[in-house]
N, C-alpha and C positions, 0 to 999 in steps of 0.2 A: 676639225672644228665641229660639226655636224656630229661627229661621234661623241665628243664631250659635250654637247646639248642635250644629245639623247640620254646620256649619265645622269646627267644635272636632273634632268627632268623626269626619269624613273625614280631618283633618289626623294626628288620632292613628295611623289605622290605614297612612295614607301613611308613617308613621313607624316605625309598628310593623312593617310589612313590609317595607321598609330595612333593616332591621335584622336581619329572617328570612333575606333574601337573604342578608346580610353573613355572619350566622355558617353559613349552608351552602355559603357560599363558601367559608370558615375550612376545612368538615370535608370537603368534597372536597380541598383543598389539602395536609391531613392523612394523606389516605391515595394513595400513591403511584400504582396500579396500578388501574383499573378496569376490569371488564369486563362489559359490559352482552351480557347473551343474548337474543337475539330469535326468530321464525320460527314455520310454523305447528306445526312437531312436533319431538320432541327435545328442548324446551326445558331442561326438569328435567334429563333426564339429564345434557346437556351441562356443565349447570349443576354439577352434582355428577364428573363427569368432569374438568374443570379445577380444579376447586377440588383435586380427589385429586391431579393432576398436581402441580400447583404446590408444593403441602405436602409431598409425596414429594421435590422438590429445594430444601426447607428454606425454602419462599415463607412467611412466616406468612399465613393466608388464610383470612378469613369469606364463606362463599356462601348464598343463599337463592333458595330453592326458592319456586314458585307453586303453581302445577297445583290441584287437589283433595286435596292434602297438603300445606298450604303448612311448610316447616319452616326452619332456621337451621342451617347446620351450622358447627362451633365450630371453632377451629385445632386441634380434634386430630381432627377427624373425626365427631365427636358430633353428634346428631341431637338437635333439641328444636323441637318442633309448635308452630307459631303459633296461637296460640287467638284468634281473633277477637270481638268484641261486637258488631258489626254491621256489616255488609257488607264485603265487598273494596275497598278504594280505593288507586288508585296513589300518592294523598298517604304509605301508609304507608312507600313506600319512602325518603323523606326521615329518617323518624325512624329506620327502623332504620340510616339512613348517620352520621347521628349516634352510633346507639349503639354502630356499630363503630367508630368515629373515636375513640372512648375506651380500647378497646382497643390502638390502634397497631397495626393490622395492614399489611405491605407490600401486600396487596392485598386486593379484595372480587369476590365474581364471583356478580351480580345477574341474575335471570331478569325477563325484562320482564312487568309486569303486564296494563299496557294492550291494550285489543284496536279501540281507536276509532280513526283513522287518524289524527286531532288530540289525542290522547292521547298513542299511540307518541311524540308529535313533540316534548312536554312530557317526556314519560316521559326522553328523553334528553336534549332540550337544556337544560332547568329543573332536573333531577332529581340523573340520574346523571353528566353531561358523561365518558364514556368515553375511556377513551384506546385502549382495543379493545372494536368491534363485531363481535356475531358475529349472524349470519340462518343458523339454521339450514338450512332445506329454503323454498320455496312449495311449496305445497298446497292446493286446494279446500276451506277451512274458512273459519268465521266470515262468512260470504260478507254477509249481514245487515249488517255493520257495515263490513267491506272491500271491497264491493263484488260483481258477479257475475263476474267475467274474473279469468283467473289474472293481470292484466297490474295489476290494478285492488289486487289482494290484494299482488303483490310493489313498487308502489307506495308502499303503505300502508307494509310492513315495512320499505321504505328509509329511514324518520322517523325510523330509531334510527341511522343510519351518523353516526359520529362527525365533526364537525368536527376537520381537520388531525389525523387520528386514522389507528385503524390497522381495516377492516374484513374480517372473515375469513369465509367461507359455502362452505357445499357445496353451495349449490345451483349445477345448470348449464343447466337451459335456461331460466328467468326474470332472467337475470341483467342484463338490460338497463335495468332502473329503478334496480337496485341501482349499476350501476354509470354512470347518470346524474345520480344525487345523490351518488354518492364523489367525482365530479368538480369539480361545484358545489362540494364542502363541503373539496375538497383531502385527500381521503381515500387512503388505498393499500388496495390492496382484494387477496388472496389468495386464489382459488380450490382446496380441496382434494378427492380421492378416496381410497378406499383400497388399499393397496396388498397385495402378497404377504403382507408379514411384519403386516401386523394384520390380516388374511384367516386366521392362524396364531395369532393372539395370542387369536384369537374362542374358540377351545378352552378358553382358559386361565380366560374368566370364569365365574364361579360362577351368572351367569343370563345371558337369551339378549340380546345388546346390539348396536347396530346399527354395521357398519361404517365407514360416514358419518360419524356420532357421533365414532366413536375418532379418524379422520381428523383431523376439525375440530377438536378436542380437543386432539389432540398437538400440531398447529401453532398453536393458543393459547400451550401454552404453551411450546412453543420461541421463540416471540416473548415471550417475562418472559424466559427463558435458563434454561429447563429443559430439559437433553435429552432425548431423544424415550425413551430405554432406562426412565431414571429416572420419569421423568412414566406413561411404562406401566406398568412395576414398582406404581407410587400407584394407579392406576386397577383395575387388575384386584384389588388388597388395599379398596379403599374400598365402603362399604356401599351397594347399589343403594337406587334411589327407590322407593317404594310403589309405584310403578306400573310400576316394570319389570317385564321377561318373565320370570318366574320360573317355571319346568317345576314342578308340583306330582305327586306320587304319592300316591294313595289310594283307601284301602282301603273298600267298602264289600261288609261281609260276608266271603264267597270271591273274589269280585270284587275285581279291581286295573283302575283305569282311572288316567289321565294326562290332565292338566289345563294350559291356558295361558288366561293374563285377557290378554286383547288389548284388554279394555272404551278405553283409554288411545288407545288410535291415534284411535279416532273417525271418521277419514273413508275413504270405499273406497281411495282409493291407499295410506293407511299401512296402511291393513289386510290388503289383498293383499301388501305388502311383507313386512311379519312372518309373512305365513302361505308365502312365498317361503324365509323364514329358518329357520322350524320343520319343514316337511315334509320334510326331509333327516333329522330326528332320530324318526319315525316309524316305526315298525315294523310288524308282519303287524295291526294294533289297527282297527280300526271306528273313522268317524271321526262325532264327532258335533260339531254350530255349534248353540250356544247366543247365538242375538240379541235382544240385551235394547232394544226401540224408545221413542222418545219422539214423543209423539203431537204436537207442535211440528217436526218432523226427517221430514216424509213422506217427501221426496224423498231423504233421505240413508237412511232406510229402504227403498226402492223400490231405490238402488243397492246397498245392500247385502245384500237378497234377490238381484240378478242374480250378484252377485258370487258368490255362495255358489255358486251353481249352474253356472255359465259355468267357474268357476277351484276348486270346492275339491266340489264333486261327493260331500257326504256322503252316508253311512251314511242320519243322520238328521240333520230342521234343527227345531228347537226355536224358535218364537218367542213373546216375553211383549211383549202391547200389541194394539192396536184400530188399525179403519180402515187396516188396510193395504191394498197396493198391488192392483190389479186384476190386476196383472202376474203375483201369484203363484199365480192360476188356472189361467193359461196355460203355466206353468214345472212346477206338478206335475204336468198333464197332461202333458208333454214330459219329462221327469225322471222317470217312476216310483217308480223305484228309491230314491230318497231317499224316507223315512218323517216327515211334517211332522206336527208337535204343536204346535197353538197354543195360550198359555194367558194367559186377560184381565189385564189390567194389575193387577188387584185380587189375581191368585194372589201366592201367600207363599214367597219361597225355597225353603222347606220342601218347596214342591209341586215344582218342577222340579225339586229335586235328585233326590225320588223319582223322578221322571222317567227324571233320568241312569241311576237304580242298574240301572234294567231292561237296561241293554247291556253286552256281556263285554267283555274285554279293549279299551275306550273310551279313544280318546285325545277329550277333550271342548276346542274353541275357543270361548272364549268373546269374544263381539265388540258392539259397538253401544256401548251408554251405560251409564256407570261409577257415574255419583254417585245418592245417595240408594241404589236398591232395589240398584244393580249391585254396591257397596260392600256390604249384607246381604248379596247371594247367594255373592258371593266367601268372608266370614265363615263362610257357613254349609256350603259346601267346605271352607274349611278346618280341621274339625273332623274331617273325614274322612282328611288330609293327615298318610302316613307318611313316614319319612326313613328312606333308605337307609343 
């Protein structure tokens, strides 16, 4: 009896998952245009970057965001926060493809959730089936789950190049995995940079945005048949992500100091990168690096003490967290001049921002790790945060 239950009841859900298949085949079939974003950084924005392209030359188009803000942005540009009840899982990308499939939108343009290298691999061929792939960047992150070699990690992120698809990336020196499974999979693969006139267009956004991004962005979506004018035009009017570089002023006291969350890049290369992109907008200001560490992340801590010191050579370096690196014994003695404040992982916002108030005209970097405390401290800057 017991054994013909167990029949019964394997045969059900054999059935009942035919079925699932069936109707997500239905609602990919539904919505014409997909594009799925991958890569270790840029993702969000990107994400948010095409979607503004597209709807700028009349694409109707639902995108969603990951990151640490995960949100849904609507065909008109609207932002609405995903609230979750427990945990992240890349199953959720099915139901919200459904939920825009009821919509009728000409396109969707999906940030990949997945970070496990057999996940990615689901995430596209189960999920999304794209008709454009995009790989942002390779970078040294996640290394725990994609391996330790950049070779290992750009690997992993080619599990999202579309079959018989179209794949797009700005990356250029890992591109040789990328473009080992395009080939397997009958993919066309577009390599972009950027050029003079979005070198020019960078002026024009209302926070600090990475040229790469605009690049790979534009040629998203001149491939739907957006021109490049048009699709820019939507981009530099569309609201940046929580997590982009947004320049802050404020005021504490007589004191005016200047503020950037860089917490979002997370690993030394994006982080030097953005701080490559900012120091042009710096003035006669004292510079201070607020690094907020995770006591899981030593090694990504230890690189980005050197980095401070080797490439951005502050005022003062501010750090919050425990058992750091031996390394930066040897750095202050070599360094002098930079003034180091460390304070335990237990201190409170509250206390470092006091911290900041002590330096005059402060341009403050703030870098390391974002979610939970990085998220309060940011908050509690920006109470301070005037508009010009």
């Amino acid at each position: 009896m017991i054994l013909i239950f167990l029949i019964s009841l394997i045969f059900l859900l054999l059935i009942y998952g035919r079925w699932e298949f069936i109707q997500h085949e239905k609602v990919l079939a539904s919505i014409p245009v997909r594009i799925h974003i991958n890569g270790s950084r840029g993702k969000s924005s990107v994400t948010r970057l095409v979607g503004a392209g597209l709807r700028a030359g009349g694409i109707r188009t639902l995108s969603k965001t990951t990151g640490s803000a995960p949100r849904v942005i609507d065909m008109d540009g609207n932002d609405r926060v995903i609230t979750r009840l427990r945990s992240a899982s890349i199953g959720e990308q099915v139901k919200l493809l459904r939920m825009f499939s009821r919509q009728k939108p000409d396109a969707v343009v999906m940030e990949c959730m997945a970070v496990m290298p057999q996940y990615q691999w689901v995430a596209e061929h189960q999920m999304v089936h794209a008709t454009i792939g995009v790989i942002t960047n390779v970078r040294p992150d996640h290394i725990e789950e994609m391996g330790p070699t950049m070779n290992d990690i750009a690997s992993s992120l080619a599990n999202t190049v579309p079959p018989n698809g179209i794949m797009i990336t700005a990356e250029s020196t890992m591109l040789k995995p990328i473009l080992e499974q395009a080939k397997n999979l009958n993919c066309q693969v577009f390599t972009t940079q950027p050029d003079d006139e979005i070198k020019e267009a960078l002026k024009r956004f209302p926070y600090l945005e990475h040229d790469e991004n605009i690049a790979l962005s534009l040629k998203v979506c001149e491939q739907v048949g957006v021109s490049r004018g048009v699709a820019l035009e939507g981009m530099i009017k569309a609201k940046p992500d929580p997590g982009a570089l947004v320049l802050w002023k404020l005021k504490f006291g007589n004191n005016t100091s200047r503020f950037v969350s860089a917490f979002a890049a997370n690993d030394p290369q994006s982080t030097l990168k953005i701080w490559h992109l900012i120091r042009e907008r710096i003035d006669n200001e004292t510079i201070s690096v607020f690094l907020n560490t995770r006591a899981d992340r030593r090694h990504r801590t230890k690189q980005l003490i050197e980095l401070v010191y080797t490439h951005i050579s502050p005022h003062a370096l501010i750090i919050r967290g425990e058992y750091l690196p031996a390394e930066l014994t040897a750095l202050k003695k070599k360094y002098p001049n930079t003034v180091v404040t460390v304070f335990p992982s237990s201190a409170s916002p509250l206390l470092v921002v006091e911290r900041l108030k002590t330096f005059h005209d402060n341009f403050i970097f703030g870098i390391g790790n974002i979610v939970g405390w990085g998220e309060e401290f940011v908050s509690e800057l920006k109470r301070y945060r005037i508009h010009d």
